[in-house]
C-alpha positions as a printed Julia matrix, in Angstrom:
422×3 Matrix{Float64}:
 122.83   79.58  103.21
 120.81   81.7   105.45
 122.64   84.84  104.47
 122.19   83.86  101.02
 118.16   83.71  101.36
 118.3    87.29  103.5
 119.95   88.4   100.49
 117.06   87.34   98.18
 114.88   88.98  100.86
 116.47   92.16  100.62
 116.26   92.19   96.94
 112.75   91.41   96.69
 112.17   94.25   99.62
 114.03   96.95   97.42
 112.47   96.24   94.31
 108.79   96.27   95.97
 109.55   99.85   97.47
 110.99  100.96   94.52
 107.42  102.63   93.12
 107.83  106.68   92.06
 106.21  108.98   94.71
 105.33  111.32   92.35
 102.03  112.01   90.85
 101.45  111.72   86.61
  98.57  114.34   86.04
  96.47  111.45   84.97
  96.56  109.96   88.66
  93.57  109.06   89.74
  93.47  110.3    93.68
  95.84  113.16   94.12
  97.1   115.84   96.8
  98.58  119.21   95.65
  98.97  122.38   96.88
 101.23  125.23   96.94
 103.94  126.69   99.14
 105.11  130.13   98.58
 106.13  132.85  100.79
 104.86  136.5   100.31
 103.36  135.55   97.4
 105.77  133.64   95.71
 106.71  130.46   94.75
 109.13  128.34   96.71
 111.11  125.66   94.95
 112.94  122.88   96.23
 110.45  122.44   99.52
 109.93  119.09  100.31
 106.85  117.38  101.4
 106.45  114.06  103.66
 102.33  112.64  102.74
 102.04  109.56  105.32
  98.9   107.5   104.95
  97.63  104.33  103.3
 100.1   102.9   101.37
 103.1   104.27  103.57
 105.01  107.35  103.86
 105.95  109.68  100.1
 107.6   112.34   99.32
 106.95  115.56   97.31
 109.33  118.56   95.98
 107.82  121.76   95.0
 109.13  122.86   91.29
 109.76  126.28   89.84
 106.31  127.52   90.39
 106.34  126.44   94.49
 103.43  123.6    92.79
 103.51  120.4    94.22
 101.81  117.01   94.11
 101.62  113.32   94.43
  99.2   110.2    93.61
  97.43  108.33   96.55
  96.07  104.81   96.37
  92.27  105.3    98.27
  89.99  108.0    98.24
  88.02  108.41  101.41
  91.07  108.2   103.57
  92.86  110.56  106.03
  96.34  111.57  105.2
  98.83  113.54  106.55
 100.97  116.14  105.23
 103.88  117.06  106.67
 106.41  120.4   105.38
 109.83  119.88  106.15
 110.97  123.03  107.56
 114.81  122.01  106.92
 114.09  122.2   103.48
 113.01  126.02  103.57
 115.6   129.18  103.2
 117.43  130.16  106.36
 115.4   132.4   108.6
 111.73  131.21  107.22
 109.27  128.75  108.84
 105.4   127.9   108.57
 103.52  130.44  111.1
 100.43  129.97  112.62
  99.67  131.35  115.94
  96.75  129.41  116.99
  98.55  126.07  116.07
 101.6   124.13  117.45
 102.61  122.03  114.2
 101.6   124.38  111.46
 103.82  122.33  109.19
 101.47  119.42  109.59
  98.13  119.27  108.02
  95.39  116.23  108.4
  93.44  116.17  105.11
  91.2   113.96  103.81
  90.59  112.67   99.91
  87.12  113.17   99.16
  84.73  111.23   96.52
  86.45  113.74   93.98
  89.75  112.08   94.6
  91.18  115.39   94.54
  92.61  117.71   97.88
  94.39  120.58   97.68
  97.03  121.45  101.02
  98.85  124.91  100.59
 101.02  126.49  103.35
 101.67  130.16  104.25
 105.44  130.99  104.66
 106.59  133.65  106.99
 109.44  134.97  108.95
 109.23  133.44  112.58
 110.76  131.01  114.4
 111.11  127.07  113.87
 109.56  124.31  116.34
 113.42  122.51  116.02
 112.89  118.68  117.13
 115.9   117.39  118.48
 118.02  114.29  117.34
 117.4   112.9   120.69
 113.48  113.44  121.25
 113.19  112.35  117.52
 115.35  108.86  118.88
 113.31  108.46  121.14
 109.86  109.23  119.83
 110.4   106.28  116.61
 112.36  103.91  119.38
 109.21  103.87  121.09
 107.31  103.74  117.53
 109.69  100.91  116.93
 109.18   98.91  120.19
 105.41   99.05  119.01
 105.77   97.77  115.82
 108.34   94.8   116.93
 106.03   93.42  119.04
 103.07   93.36  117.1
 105.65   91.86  114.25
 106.64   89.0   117.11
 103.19   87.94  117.55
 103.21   86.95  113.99
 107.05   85.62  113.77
 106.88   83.46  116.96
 104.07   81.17  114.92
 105.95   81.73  111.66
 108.99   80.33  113.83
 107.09   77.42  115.78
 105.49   76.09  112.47
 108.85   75.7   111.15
 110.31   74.41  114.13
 107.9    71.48  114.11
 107.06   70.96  110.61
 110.24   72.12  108.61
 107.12   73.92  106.62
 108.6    78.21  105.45
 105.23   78.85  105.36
 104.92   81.5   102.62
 101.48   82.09  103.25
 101.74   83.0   107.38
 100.87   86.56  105.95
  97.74   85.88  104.93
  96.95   84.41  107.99
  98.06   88.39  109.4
  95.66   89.64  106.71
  93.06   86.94  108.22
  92.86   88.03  111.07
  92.08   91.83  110.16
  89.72   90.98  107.69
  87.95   88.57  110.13
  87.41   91.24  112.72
  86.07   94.31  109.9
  83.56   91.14  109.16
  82.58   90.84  112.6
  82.3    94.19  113.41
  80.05   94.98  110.04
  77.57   92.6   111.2
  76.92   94.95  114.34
  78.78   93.4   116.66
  80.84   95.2   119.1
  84.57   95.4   118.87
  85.3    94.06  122.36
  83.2    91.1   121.04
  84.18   90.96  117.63
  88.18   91.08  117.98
  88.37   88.16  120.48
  85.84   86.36  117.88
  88.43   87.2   115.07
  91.77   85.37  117.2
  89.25   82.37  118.05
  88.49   82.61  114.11
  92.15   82.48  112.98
  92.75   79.98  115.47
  90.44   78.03  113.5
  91.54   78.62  110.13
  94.96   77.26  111.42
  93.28   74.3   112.71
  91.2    73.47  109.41
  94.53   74.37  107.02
  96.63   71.71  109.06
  93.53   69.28  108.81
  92.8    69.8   104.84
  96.32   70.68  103.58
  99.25   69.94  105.69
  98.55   67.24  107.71
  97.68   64.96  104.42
 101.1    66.26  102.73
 103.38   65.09  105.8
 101.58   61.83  105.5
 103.14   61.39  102.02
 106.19   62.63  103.13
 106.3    65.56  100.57
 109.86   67.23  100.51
 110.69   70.44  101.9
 111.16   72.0    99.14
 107.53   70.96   97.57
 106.04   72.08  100.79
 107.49   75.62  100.43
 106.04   76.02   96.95
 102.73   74.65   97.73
 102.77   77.64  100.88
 103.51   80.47   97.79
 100.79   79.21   96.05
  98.2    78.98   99.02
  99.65   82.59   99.7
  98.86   83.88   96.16
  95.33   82.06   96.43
  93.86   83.37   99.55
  95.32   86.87   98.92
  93.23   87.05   95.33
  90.47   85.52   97.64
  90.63   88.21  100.07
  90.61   91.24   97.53
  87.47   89.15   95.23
  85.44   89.68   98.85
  86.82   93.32  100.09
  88.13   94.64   97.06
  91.3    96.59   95.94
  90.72   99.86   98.54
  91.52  100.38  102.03
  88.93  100.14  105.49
  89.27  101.25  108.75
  88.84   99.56  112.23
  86.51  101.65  114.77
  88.66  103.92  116.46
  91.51  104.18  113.81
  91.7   107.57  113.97
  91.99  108.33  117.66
  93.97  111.21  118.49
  97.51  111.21  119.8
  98.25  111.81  123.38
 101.63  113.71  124.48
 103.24  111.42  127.07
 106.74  112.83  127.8
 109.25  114.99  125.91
 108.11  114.72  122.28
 106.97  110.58  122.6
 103.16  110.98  121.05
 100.94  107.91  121.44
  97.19  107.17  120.93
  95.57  104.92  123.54
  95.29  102.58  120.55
  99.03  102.32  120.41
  99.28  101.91  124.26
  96.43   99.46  124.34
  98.7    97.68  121.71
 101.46   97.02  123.17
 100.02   96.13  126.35
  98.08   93.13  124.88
 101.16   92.47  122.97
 103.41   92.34  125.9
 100.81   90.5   128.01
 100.35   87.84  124.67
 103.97   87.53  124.36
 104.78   86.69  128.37
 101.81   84.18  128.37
 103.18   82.31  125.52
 106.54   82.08  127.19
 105.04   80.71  130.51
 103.01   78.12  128.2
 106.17   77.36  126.44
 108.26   76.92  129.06
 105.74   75.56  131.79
 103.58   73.46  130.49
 103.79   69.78  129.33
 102.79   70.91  125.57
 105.1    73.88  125.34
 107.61   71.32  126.66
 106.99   68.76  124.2
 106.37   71.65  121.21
 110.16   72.22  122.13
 110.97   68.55  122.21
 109.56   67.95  118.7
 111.57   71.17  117.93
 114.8    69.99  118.79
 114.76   66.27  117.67
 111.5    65.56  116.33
 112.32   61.96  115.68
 113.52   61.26  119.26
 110.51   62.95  120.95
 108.28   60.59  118.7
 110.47   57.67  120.31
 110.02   59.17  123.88
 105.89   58.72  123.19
 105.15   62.15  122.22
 101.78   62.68  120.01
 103.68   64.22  116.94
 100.47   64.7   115.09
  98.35   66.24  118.08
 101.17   68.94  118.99
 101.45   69.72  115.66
  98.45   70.45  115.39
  98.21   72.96  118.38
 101.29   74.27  116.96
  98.67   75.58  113.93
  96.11   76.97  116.39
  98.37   78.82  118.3
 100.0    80.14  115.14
  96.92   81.48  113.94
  95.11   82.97  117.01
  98.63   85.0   116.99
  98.82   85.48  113.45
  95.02   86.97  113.51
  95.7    89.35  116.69
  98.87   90.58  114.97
  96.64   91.39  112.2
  94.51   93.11  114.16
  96.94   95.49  115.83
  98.76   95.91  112.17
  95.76   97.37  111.12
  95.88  100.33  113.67
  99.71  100.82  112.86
  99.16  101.23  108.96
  96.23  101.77  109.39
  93.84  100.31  107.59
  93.23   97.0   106.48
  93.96   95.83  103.0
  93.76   92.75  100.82
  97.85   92.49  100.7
  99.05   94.09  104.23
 100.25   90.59  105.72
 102.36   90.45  102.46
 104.1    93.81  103.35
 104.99   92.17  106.44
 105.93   89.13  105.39
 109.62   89.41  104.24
 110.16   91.11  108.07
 108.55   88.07  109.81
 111.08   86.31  107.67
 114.33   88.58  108.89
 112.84   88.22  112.44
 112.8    84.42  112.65
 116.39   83.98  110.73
 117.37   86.82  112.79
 116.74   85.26  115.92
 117.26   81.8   115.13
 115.48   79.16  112.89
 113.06   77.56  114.55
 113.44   78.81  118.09
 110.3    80.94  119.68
 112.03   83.2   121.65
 114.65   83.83  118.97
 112.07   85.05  116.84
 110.97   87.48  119.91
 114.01   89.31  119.92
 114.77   89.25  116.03
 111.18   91.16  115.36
 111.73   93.79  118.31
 115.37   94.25  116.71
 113.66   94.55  113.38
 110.75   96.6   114.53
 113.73   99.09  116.01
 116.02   99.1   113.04
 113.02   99.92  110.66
 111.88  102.55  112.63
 115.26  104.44  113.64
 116.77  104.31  110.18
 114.64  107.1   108.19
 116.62  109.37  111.0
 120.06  108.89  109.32
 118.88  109.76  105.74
 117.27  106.73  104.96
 114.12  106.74  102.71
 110.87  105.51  104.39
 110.27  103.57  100.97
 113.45  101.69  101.55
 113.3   101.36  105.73
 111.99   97.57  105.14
 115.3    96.99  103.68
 117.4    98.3   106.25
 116.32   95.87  108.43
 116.92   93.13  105.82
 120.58   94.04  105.3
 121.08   94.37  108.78
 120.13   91.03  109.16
 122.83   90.11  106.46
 125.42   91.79  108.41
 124.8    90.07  111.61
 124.5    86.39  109.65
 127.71   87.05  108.14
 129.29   86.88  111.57
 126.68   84.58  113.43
 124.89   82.61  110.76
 122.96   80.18  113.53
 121.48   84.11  114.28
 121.16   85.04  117.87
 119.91   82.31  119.59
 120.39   79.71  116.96
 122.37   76.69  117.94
 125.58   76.01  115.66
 125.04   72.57  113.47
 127.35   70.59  111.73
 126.42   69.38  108.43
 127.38   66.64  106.12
């Protein structure tokens, strides 16, 4: 069964990234340029434009012309010339640049930039196979645990309820959209981002209270329950793009520079600052977990919800904390998601959610620190496979038939335990 639903999850991830990269003439926000060396055209160069909306590529035709559509205006993008893709002998020159193959451009109110390279003879800037390992490891590492700060409440909501909450991505998106709020009313972001968590920690609180708390009372199935999460998904992502529309805004400080670190690893303090709140989240949560008498009993009403109900347990009041905590971690996720797109958008917990998914089945249903590991093994496995020829439009499904692969031979996951049924 569980390989079965990663199966549907990899279907639904392939068919999402399956949009053209190419841009129609009628597009409405477009790059384009021109590569050509000596004066003429190059065909055949390919083109790597990484911005909102994810990573695309371009191929220059007959005439060295090249172009492709972009969802926002107003946005930074970066374009990126693959010098494996030129003739032997020929890179980009510039002398009074390092990466003259990468240009940061920005789509003005015309919707319209043009990015053309010179070609020369001269030397390549070769990245090794190694540095390039290690550089999206460390990428990857990021991104996993900002995804487990997300999957851990996905996983302890299901744990204790039974509840696939379909709509834990909105409660990602919440969070973002909660702190661009905060900080548009002048308030500054080192007050306005712990405002946001407290705020998602709320809206986890009042969704149990209004929602989920009166459907357990009836004893609604499982099955109900799951449906009624796709359509509170679908509702309060409409919601979100009726109040900040279709385009994409930035945090303060989204576009801090990168800072070399060691070998080729590039980080911005944004990504550092990251993953040390991640890491520092993610070990307090396992001390309350595992040290306190509500983690205890969260893991009680995990294991054998009836029995810990028997053994005096508040079923109702942990459950209930369960909420909170998932959304105070939901909303921070969201928060840090929104400097790794970047951007914040009406739909970006939705992107994420079929990965918060692999990471909890990955790792185990309904154990915490199963969904831990399955998000930093996701977070790895998307990052690492565009170096062995896989598209970036298709590294989301990597991960999700990876996570087949390992259910076919351990379907509790990793630190699942093995039940009988029937």
């Amino acid at each position: 069964m569980p390989a079965l639903f990663a199966l549907l999850l990899t279907l639904l991830g392939v068919f999402a990234g399956s949009a053209p990269a190419v841009a129609a003439e009628d597009d409405p926000y477009r790059i384009s340029g021109n590569v050509q060396l000596d004066g003429e055209p190059l065909e055949g160069v390919v083109l790597v434009i990484d911005g909102p909306g994810g990573d695309q590529e371009a191929e220059t035709d007959a005439a060295g012309q090249w172009r492709v559509g972009v969802p926002e205006r107003g946005e930074e993008y970066t374009v990126t010339l693959d010098e494996d893709t030129l003739p032997e002998g020929i890179a980009v020159v510039d002398p009074e640049d390092d990466s003259p193959n990468v240009k940061e451009v920005e789509v003005g109110a015309g919707g319209r930039v043009t990015v053309n390279f010179f070609i020369g003879e001269g030397e390549r800037n070769v990245t090794s196979f190694f540095d390039q390992l290690v550089q999206r490891t460390v990428q990857g590492l990021n991104f996993g645990l900002m995804l487990a700060l997300a999957a851990v409440g996905l996983s302890l909501v299901f744990g204790t309820t039974g509840i696939s909450n379909f709509a834990h991505g909105e409660m990602v998106t919440f969070g973002a959209v909660a702190a661009l709020f905060l900080v548009g009313l002048s308030l500054p972001w080192w007050l306005g981002f712990p405002l946001a968590v407290v705020l998602g920690a709320v809206f986890g609180l009042v969704m149990d209270m209004v929602l989920w708390r009166p459907l357990r009372r009836r004893r609604v199935a499982v099955v109900q329950l799951m449906i009624v999460s796709i359509g509170l998904s679908l509702t309060l992502r409409y919601i979100y793009q009726f109040f900040i529309g279709g385009g994409t805004s930035q945090l303060p400080f989204s576009s801090a520079p990168k800072i070399n670190l060691f070998g080729s690893v590039q980080m911005s303090v944004i990504d550092m600052v990251s993953i040390g709140i991640s890491l520092v989240v993610i070990v307090a949560f396992a001390l309350w977990l595992t040290r306190s008498r509500l983690g205890k009993a969260t893991r009680a009403i995990s294991d054998n919800p009836s029995l810990a109900s028997a053994s005096g347990i508040d079923v109702d009041f942990v459950v209930r904390v369960v909420w909170v905590v998932a959304g105070a971690m939901a909303s921070l996720a969201g928060i840090l998601y929104a400097y790794y797109r970047p951007g914040i958008k009406w739909d970006m917990g939705a992107q994420v959610l079929l990965l918060m998914f692999a990471a909890v089945t990955l790792g185990g249903l309904g154990t915490a620190f199963g969904a831990l590991i399955g998000a930093i093994v996701v977070g790895l496995l998307v990052e690492v496979s565009t170096l062995f020829g896989i598209p970036s439009d298709l590294k989301y499904a990597t991960a999700l038939l990876i996570l087949i692969v390992i259910l076919l031979f351990r379907p509790q996951g990793i630190l699942g335990r093995r039940e009988r049924i029937g």
